[in-house]
TIFI-635328 format. One line per 4 residues: number of its first residue (from 0); for each residue x, z, y of N, C-alpha, C. Coordinates in steps of 0.2 Angstrom, whole numbers, plus 5000, padded with zeros to 4 digits. Layout:
% TIFI-635328
NUM> X Z Y X Z Y X Z Y; ... $
% end
This chain:
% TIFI-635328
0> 4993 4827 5189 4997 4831 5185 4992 4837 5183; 4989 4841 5189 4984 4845 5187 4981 4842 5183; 4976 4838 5180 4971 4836 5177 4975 4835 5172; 4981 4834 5170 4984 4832 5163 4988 4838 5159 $
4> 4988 4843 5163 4990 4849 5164 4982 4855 5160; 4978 4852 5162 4972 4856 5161 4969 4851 5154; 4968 4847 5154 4967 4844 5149 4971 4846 5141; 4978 4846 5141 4983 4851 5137 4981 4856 5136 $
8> 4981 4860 5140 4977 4868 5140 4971 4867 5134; 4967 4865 5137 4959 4862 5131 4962 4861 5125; 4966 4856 5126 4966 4853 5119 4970 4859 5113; 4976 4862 5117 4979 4869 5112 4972 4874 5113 $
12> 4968 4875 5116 4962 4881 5114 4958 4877 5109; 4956 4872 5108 4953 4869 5103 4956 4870 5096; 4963 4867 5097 4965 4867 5091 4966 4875 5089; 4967 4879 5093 4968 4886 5091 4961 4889 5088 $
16> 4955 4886 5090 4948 4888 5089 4947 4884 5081; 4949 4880 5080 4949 4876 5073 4952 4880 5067; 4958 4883 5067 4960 4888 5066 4958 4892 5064; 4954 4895 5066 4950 4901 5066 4941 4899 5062 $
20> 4938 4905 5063 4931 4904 5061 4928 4901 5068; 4926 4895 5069 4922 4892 5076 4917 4896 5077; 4913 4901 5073 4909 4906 5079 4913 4914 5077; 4916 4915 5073 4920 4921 5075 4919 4928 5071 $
24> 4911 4924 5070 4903 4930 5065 4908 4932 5058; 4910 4925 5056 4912 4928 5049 4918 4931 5046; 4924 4929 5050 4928 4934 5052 4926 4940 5052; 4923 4941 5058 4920 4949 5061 4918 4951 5056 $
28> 4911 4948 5052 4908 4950 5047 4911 4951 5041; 4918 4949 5039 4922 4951 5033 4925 4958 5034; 4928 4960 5040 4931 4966 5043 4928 4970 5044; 4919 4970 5044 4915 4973 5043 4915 4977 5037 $
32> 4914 4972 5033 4915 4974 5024 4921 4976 5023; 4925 4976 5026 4932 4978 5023 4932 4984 5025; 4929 4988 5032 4931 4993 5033 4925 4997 5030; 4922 4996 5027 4918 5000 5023 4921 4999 5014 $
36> 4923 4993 5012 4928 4992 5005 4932 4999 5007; 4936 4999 5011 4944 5004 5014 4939 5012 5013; 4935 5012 5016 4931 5018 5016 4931 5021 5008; 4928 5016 5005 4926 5016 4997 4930 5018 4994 $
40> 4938 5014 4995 4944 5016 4991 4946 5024 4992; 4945 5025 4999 4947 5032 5003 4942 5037 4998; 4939 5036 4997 4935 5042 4997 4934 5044 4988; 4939 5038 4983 4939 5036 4978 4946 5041 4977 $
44> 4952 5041 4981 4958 5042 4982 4957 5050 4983; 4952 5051 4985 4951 5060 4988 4950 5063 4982; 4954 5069 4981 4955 5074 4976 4955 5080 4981; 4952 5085 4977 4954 5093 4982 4960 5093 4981 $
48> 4966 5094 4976 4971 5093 4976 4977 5088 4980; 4975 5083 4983 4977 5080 4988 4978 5074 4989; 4975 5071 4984 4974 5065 4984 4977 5060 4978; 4976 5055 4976 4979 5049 4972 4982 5044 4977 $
52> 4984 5045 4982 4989 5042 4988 4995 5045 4987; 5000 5039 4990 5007 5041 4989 5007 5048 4993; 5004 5048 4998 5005 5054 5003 5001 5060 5000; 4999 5060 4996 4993 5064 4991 4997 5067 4988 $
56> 5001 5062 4985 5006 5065 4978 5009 5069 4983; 5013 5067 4987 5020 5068 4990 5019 5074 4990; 5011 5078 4996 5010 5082 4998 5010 5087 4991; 5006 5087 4987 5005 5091 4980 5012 5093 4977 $
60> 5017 5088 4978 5024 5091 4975 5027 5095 4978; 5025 5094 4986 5029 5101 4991 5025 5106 4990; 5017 5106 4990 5013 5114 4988 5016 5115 4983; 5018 5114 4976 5017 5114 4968 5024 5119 4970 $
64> 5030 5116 4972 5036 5118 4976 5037 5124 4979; 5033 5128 4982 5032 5132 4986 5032 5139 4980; 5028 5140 4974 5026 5142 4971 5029 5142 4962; 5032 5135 4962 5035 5135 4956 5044 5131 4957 $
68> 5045 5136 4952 5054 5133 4954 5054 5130 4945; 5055 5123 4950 5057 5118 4945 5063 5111 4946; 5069 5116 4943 5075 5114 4946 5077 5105 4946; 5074 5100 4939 5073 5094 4939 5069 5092 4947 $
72> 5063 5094 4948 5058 5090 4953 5064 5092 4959; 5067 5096 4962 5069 5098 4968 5077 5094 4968; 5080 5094 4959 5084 5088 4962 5084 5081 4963; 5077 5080 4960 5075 5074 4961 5074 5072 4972 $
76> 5071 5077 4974 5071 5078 4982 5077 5077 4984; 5081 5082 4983 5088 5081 4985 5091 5076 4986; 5090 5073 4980 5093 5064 4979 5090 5060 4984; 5083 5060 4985 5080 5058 4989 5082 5059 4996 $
80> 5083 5065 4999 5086 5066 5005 5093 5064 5008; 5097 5064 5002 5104 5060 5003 5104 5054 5003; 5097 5051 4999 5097 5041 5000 5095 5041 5007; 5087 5046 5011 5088 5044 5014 5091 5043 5020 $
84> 5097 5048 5021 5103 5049 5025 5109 5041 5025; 5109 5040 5017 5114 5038 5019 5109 5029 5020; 5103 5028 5021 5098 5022 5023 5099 5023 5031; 5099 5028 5033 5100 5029 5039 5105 5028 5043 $
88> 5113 5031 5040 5119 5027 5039 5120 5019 5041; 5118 5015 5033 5117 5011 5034 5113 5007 5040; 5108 5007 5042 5106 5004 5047 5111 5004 5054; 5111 5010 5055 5117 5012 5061 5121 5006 5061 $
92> 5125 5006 5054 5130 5001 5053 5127 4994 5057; 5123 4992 5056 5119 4986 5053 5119 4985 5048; 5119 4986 5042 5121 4984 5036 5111 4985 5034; 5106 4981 5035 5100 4981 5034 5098 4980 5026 $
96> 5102 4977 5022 5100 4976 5016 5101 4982 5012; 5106 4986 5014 5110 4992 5012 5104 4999 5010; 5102 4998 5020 5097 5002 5020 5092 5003 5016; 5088 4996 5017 5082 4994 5013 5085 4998 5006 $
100> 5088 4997 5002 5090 4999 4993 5092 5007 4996; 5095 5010 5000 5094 5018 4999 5087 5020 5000; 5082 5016 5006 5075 5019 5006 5071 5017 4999; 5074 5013 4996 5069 5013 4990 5070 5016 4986 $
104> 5079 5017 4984 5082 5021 4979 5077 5029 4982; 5077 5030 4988 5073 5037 4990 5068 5039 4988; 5063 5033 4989 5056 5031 4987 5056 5033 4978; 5056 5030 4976 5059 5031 4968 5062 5038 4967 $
108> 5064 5042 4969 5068 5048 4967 5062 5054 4970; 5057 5053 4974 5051 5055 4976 5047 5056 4969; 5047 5049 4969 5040 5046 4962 5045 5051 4957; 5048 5050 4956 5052 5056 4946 5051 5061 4950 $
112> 5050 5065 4954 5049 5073 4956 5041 5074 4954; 5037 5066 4956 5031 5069 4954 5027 5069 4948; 5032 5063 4944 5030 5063 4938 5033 5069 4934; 5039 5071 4935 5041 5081 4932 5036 5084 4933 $
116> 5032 5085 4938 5028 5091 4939 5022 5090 4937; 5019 5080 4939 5013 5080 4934 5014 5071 4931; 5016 5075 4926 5019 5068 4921 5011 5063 4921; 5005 5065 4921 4999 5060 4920 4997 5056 4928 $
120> 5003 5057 4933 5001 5054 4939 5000 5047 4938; 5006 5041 4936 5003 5035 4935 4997 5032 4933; 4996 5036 4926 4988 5038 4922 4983 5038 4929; 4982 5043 4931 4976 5045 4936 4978 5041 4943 $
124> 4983 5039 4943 4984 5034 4950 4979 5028 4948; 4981 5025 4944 4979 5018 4940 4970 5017 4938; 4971 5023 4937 4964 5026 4935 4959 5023 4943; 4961 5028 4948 4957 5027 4952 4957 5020 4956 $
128> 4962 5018 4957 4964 5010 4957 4960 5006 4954; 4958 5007 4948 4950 5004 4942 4944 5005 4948; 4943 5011 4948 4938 5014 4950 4936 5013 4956; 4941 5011 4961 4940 5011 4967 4937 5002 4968 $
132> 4942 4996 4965 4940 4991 4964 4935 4989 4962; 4932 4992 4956 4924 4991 4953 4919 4995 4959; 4922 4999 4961 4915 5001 4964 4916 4996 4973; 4921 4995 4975 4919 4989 4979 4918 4982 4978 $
136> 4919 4980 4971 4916 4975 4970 4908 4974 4968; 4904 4982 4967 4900 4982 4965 4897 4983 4975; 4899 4985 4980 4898 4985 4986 4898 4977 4988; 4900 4974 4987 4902 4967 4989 4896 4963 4986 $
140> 4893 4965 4981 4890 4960 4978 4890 4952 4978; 4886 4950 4981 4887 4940 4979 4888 4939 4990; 4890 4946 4992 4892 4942 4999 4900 4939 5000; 4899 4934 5003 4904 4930 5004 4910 4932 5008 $
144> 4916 4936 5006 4922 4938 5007 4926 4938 5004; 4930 4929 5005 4937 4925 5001 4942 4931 5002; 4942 4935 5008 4950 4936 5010 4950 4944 5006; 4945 4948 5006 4944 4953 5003 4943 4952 4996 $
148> 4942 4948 4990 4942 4946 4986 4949 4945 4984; 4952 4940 4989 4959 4939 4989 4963 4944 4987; 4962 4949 4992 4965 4954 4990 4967 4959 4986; 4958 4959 4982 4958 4963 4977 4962 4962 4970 $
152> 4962 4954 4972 4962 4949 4964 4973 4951 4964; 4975 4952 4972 4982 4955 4971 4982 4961 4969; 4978 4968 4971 4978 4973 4966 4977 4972 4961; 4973 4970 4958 4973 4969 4949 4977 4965 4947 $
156> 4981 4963 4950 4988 4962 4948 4993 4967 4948; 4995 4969 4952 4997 4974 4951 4997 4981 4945; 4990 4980 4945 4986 4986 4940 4991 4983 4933; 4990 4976 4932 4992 4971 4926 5000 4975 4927 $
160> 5004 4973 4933 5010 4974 4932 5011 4982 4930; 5009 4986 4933 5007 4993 4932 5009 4997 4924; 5004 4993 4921 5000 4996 4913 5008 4994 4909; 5010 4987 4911 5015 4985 4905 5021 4987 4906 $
164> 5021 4991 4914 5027 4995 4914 5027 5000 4911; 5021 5004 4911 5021 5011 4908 5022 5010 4902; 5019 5004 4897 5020 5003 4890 5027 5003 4889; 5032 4999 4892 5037 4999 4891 5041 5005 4894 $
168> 5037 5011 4896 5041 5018 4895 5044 5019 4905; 5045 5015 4908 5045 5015 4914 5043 5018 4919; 5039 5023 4918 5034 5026 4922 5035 5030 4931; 5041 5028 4931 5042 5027 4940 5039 5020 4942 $
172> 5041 5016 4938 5040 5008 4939 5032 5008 4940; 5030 5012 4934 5019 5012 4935 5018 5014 4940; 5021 5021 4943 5018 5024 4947 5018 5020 4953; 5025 5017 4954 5027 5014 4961 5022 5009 4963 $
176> 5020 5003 4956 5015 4999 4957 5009 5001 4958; 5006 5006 4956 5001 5008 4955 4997 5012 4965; 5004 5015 4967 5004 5018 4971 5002 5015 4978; 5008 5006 4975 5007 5000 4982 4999 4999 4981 $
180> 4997 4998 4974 4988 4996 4975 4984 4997 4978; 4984 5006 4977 4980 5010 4980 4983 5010 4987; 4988 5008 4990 4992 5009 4999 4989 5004 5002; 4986 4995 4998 4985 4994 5000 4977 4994 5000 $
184> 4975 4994 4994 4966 4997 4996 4965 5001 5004; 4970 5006 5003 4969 5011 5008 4969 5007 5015; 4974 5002 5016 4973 4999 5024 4971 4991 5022; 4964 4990 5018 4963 4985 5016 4962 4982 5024 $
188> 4959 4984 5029 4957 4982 5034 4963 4978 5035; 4968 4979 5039 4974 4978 5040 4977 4970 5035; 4976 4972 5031 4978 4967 5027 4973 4961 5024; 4967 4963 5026 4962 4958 5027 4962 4952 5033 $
192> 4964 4958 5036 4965 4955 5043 4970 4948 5045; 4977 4953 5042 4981 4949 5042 4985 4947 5036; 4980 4944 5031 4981 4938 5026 4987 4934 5024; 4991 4934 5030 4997 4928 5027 5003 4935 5027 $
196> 5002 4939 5025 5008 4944 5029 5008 4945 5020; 5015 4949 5020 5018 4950 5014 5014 4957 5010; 5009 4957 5006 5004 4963 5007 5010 4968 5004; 5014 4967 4998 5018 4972 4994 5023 4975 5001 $
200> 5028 4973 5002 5033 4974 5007 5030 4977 5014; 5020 4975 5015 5019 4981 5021 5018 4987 5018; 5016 4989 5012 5012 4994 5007 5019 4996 5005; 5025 4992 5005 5029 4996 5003 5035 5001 5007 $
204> 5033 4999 5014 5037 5002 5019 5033 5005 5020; 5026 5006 5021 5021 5012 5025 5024 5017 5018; 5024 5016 5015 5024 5023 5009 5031 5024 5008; 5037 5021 5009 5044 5023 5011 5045 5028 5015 $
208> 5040 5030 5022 5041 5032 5026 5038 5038 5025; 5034 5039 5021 5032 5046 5021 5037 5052 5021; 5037 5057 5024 5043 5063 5019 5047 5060 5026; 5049 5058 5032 5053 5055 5034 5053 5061 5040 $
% end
């Protein structure tokens, strides 16, 4: 029984090793580049004003706020803080699907406080989203990382969905897609790592949360 007992043991670590990269280097070595990619977007993201990140903007609307009374942006927060009371409501209840629509409806009433204050946010989000991309792909050169590649080819998708929303006049819709881009450049590591995960839906809750 032992012996057939240990044998099974083997055989699920084999199969779990097949799975994976059999020596481990190339994985590792993708993670590697990712977390120097993740660096590259960071530092692409960095403004003295506070950044081209959802938490950059966010931050710039409460300084701007401090100093300018601008009765649209502050009702726009307002609405934001009663969604996310009653997302909070919601969940209490159980009502999870409820929730989820007032944290975004919140999320969305953030993004219009910050395009009233700087209407060319999607603009310059988008922008660095370009910039951050090309210059990691120019980091990456001809070395072989399918999953970081992966990745990217989903932000420039994004970017695509981005541009045509703005075209069509939408421009909470640019910002928000633009926003997930660059949330998910920001924690490329994260989502390199873990690949089969919903990249929109983690990139959209981390940035939901902000302001909480």
């Amino acid at each position: 029984m032992l012996r057939k007992m240990t044998v099974a043991v083997a055989a699920l670590s084999l199969a779990a090793a097949c799975n994976q990269d059999p020596t481990g280097t190339s994985s590792t070595n993708e993670l590697i580049l990712a977390q120097n990619a993740q660096t590259i977007a960071d530092n692409v993201a960095a403004t003295p004003g506070g950044g081209t990140t959802c938490e950059g903007w966010f931050r710039r609307v409460l300084d701007t706020l401090r100093t300018t009374d601008d009765p649209v942006a502050i009702a726009y927060l307002d609405s934001a803080r009663m969604n996310r009371d009653s997302a909070r409501a919601a969940f209490e209840r159980g009502d999870t699907a409820a929730a989820r629509a007032f944290r975004r409806a919140a999320f969305r009433d953030v993004l219009a406080a910050v395009i009233e204050l700087f209407p060319n946010a999607p603009e310059r989000t988008g922008l660095a989203v370009d910039n951050a991309i090309d210059k990691i792909e120019k980091f990456l050169g001809g070395r072989d990382a399918p999953r970081i590649r992966a990745v990217l080819a989903h932000v420039k998708e994004l970017r695509v969905q981005a541009d045509q929303a703005f075209v069509n006049g939408d421009k909470v819709t640019a910002l928000a897609l633009n926003l997930r881009a660059m949330q998910v450049l920001h924690r490329l590591v994260e989502h390199v790592r873990y690949a089969n995960h919903d990249h929109d839906a983690v990139a959209d809750g981390e940035m939901e949360s902000v302001g909480d």
